[in-house]
N, C-alpha and C positions, 0 to 999 in steps of 0.2 A: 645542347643546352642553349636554349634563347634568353637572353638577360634583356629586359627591356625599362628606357627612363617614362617614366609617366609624370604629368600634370594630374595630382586630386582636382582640381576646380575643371578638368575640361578643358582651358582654352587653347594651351598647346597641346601639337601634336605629338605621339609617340614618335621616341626615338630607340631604335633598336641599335644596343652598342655592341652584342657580341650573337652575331648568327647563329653559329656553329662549328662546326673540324670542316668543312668545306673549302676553295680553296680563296687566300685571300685579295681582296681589287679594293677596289676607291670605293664602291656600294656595298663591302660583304667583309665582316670583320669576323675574322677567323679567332675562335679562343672555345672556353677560355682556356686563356695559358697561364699555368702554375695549378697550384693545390687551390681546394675549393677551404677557405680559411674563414674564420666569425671572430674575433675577438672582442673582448669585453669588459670593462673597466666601470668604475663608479669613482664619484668625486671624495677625496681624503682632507680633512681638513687635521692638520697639525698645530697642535698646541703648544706650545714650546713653555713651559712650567719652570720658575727660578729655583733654583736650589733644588730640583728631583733629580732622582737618579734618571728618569728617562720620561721624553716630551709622549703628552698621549695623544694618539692616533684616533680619529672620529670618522668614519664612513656617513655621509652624507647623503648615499641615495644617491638618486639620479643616474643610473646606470648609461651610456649608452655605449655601442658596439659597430664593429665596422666589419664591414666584408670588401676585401679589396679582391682585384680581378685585372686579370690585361683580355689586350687583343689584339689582333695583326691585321694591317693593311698596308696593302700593296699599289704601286700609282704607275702611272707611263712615264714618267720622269722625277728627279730630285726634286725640279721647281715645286712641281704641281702636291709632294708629298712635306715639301716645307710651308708651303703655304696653305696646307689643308691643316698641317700639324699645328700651326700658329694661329689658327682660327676656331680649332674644335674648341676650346672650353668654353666659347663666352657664348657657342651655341645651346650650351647645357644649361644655362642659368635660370631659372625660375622652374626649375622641377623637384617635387620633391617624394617620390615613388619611386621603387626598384621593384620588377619582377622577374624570377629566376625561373625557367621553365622549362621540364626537362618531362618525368612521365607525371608531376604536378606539377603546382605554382606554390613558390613561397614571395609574400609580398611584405618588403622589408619600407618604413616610412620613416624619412629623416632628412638628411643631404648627399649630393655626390661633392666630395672635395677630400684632398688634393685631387687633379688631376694633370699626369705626366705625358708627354707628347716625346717620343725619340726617334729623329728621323736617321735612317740609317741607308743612304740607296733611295733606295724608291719606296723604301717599308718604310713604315711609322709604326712602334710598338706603342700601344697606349696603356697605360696603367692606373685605372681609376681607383678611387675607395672611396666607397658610400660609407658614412657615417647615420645611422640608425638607433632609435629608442622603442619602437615599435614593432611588430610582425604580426601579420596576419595570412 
């Protein structure tokens, strides 16, 4: 499974965060690692009512949903994988595209955020989650 960040407008370039099971380096992020998960939520607005037995609950729509994911990279040294780990997020910024590709594509539009950096050794586990209102 290829997971790749896209730019809608074009003007960056793809950035492919998770390759495949292949093995992992500094160019080749090995995943994904864990369960293939979506979850899903919509905004609650709470009314809190004087004197009722209980405050009423309002669903407000606006659904949106996340698909987190990790991946594994491996470096020549600790330096080289703390200082890759401490620089990857703020290379993700202005994209807002996910594409998951495996024997299709599902193409999810929203943000990537959180994203986690753990260096361990010479590995860096990354764990991102796209946050999403859209698919196509």
């Amino acid at each position: 499974m290829v997971i790749t960040l896209k730019d809608s407008t074009s003007t960056l370039s793809d950035i492919v965060l998770v390759h495949g099971a292949g093995k992992a380096s500094d160019t080749y992020a090995q995943g994904p690692i864990g369960e293939e998960v979506f979850e899903s939520s919509a905004m609650i607005q709470t009314v809190g009512i004087i004197r009722a037995a209980a405050a009423r609950v309002r669903s407000r729509g606006n659904r949106t949903s996340i698909y987190p994911f990790g991946a594994l990279r491996a470096f020549a040294s600790h330096t080289a994988a703390r200082v890759w780990a401490a620089g990857h997020a703020a290379t993700l910024d202005g994209y807002d595209t996910l594409t998951v590709t495996d024997s299709g594509t599902t193409t999810l539009h929203g943000a990537l955020t959180p994203i986690r950096c753990t260096v361990r050794g010479i590995s860096v586990m990354i764990e991102y989650t796209f946050n999403f209102g859209a698919v196509s």
